[in-house]
C-alpha positions as CSV (number, residue, x, y, z in Angstrom):
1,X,19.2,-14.3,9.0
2,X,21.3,-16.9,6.8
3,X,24.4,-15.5,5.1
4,X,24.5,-15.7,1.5
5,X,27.2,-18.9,1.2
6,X,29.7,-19.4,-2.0
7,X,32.2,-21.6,-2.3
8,X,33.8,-24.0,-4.4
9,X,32.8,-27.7,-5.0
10,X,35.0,-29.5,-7.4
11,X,37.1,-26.4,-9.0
12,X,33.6,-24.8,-10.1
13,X,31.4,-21.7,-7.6
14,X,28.4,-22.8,-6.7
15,X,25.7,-20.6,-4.4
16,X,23.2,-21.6,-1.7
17,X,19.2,-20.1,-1.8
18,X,20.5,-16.8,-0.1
19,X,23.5,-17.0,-2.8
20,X,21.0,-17.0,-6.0
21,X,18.8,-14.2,-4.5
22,X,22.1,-12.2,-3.8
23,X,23.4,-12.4,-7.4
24,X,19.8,-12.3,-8.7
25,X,18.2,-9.3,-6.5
26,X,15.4,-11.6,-6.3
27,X,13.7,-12.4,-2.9
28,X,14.0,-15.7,-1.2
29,X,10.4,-16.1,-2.2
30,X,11.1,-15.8,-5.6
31,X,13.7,-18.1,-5.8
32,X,11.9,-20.6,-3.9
33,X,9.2,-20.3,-6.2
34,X,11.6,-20.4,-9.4
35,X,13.0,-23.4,-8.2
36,X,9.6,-24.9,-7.8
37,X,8.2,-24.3,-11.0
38,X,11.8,-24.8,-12.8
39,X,10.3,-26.4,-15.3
40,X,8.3,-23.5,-16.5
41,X,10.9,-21.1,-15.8
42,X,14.0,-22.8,-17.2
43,X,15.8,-22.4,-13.7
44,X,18.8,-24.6,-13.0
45,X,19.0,-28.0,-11.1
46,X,20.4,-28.2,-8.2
47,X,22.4,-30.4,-5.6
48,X,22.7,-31.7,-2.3
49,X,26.1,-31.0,-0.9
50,X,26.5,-30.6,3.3
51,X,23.1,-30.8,4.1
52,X,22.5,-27.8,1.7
53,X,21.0,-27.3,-1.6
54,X,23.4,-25.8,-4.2
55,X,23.5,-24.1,-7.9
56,X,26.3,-23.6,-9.8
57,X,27.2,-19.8,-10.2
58,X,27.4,-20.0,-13.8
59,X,24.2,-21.5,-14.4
60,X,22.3,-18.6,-12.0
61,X,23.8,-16.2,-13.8
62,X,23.0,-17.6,-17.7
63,X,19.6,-18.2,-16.3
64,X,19.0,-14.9,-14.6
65,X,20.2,-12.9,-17.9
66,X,18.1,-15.3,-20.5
67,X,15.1,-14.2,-17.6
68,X,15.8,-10.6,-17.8
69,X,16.0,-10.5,-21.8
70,X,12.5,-12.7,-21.8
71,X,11.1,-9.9,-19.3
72,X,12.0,-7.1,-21.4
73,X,11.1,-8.4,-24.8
74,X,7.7,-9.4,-23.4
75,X,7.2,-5.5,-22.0
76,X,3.7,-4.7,-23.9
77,X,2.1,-1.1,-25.3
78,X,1.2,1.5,-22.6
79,X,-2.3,2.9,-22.9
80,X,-1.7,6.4,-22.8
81,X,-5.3,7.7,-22.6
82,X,-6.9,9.2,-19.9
83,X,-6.1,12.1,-17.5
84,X,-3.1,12.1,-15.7
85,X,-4.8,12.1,-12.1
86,X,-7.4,9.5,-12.6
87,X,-7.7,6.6,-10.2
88,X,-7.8,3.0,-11.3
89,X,-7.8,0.2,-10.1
90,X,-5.3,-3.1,-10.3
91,X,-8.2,-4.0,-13.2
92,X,-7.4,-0.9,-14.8
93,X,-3.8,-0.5,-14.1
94,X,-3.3,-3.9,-15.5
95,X,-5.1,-2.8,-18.9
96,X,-3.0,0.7,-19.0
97,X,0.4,-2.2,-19.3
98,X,-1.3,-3.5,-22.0
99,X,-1.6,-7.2,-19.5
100,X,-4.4,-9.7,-19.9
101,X,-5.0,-9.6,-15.5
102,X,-4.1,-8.1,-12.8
103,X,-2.1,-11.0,-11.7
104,X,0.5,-9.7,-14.3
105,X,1.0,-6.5,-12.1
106,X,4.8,-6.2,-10.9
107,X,5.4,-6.3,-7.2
108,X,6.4,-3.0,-7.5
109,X,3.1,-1.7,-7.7
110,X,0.9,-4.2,-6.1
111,X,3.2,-3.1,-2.8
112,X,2.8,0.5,-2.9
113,X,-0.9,1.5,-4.1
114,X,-1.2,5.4,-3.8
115,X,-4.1,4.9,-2.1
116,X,-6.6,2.0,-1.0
117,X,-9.9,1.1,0.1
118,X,-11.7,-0.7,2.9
119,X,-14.7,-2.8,1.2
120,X,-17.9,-3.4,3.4
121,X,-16.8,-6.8,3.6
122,X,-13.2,-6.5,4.7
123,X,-11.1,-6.7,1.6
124,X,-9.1,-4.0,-0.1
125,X,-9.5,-2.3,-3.0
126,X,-6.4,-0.8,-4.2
127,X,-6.1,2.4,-6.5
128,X,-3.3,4.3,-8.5
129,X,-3.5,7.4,-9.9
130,X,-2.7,6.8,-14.2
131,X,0.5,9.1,-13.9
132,X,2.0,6.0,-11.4
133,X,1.6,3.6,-13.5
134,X,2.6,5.8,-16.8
135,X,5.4,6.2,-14.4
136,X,6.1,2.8,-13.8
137,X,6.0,1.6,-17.5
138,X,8.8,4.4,-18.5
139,X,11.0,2.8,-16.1
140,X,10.3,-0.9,-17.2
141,X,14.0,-1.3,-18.5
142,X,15.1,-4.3,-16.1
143,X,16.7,-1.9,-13.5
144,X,16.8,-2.4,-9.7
145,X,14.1,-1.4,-7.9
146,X,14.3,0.9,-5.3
147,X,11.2,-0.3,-4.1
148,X,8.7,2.3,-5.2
149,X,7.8,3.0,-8.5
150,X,8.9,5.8,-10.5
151,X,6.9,8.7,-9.7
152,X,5.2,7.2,-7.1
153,X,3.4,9.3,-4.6
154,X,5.2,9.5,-1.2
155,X,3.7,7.7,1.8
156,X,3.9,4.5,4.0
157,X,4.5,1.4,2.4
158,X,1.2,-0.8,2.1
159,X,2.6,-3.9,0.9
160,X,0.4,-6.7,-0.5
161,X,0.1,-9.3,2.0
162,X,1.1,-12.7,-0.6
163,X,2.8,-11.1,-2.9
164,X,4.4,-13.3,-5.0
165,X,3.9,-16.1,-2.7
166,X,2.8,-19.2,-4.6
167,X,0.1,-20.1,-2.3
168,X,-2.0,-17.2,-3.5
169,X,-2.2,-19.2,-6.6
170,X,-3.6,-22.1,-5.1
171,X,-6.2,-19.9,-3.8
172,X,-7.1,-18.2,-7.0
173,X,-7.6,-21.5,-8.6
174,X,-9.7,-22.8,-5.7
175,X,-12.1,-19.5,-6.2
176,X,-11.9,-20.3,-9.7
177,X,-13.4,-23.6,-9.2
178,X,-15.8,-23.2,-6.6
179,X,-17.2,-19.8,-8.6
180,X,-17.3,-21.9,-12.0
181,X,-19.7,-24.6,-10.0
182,X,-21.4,-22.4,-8.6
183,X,-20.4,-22.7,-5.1
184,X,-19.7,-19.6,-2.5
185,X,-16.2,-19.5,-1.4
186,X,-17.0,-20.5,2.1
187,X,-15.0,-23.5,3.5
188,X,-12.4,-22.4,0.8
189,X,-9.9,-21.7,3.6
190,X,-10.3,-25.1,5.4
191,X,-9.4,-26.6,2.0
192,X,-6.6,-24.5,1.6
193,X,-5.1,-25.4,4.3
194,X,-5.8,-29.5,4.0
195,X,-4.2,-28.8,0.5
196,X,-1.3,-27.0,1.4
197,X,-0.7,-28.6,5.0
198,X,-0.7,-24.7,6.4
199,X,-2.7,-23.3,9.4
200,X,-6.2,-23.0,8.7
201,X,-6.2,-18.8,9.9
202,X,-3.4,-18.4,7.4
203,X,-5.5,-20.3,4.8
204,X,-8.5,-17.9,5.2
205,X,-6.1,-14.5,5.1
206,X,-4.7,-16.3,1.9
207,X,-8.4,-16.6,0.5
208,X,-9.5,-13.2,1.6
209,X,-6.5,-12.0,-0.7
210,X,-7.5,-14.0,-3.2
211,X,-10.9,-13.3,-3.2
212,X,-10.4,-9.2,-3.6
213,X,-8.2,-9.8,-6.3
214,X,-10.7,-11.5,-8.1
215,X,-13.6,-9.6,-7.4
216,X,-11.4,-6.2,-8.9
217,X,-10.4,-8.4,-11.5
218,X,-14.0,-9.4,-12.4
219,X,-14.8,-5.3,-11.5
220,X,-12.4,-4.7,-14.4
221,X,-13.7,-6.7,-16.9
222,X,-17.2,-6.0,-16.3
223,X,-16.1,-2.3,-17.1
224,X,-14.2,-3.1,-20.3
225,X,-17.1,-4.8,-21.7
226,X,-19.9,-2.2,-20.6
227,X,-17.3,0.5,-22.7
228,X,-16.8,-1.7,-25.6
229,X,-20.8,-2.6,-25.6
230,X,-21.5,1.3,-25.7
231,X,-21.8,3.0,-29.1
């Protein structure tokens, strides 16, 4: 495991990768993937110094706190109907936040569904009872997780396979295309893999992820407009 580094270049601290996540709580995933979408994020340059990359500690931490005020002002209306012990789905939970997809569901309860389902062919459907994710939103105040939601059911932890991996966005937008022209999403993990010079088995575990995502997502909206179409 690499040790978070800190040091001083030129009078001013400056932290490594493993430095940001330290100050940030953020995993090393994350802050690779802030650092490669800085532009839509607003995170800091860095520089090459040793062999390393580097950020100035000041910078993290003014980016970090302008990233946890844009989180909380952008925290949305709780749907509050419903029974307390009904199951729904990442579709559902996503429209109990008040979020336009499921793709706006917080690690922290994509990782720890209270319970899930093996589909006929081979993907998971997740599910959380509607008192988790009332739970959840109570405690949306910028806190540390502790890795479980609040009031989350105890268990085994059943994390999400990508989670916040950036290459699960590639594959969403490659199921996007091919279902847009009509094409079924086989060869999709071959073409993954091309794209993002990664092993082709990891490519089609990738797409399978992808593809269940979608398919609840599609599940959810199918169900919104059936109740909205009903009088």
């Amino acid at each position: 495991m690499t040790s978070m580094a800190q040091r001083s270049i030129d009078g001013r601290l400056a932290v490594d990768r493993a430095g940001v996540a330290g100050h940030t709580g953020a995993s090393r995933k994350t802050v690779d993937h802030w650092h490669r979408h800085r532009g839509r994020f607003g995170f800091p340059e860095g520089f090459p110094h040793e062999g390393r990359m580097w950020f100035w500690l000041d910078d993290i931490k003014a980016f970090h706190g302008a990233h946890l005020a844009a989180k909380k002002a952008a925290l949305t209306e709780v749907d509050r109907s419903g029974r307390p012990n009904d199951r729904v789905t990442s579709g559902g939970a996503a429209a109990i936040l008040g979020y336009a997809s499921f793709r706006n569901l917080p690690d922290e309860l994509l990782d720890h569904p209270d319970d899930q389902e093996i589909l006929p062919d081979g993907r998971i459907r997740r599910y959380w009872y509607r008192r988790t994710v009332w739970a959840h939103a109570d405690g949306r105040t910028g806190r540390q997780s502790t890795g479980r939601p609040v009031g989350a059911t105890s268990g085994p932890r059943k994390p999400h396979p990508y989670a916040d991996d950036p290459r699960l966005d590639a594959a969403l937008d490659l199921i996007r295309q091919a279902r847009a022209a009509g094409r079924s999403e086989r060869g999709l993990g071959k073409t993954l893999a091309e794209r993002l010079d990664i092993p082709e088995r990891t490519a089609q575990r990738i797409i399978g992820v992808a593809a269940t995502l979608s398919a609840e997502a599609d599940d959810a909206e199918h169900r919104s407009t059936r109740t909205k179409s009903t009088p």
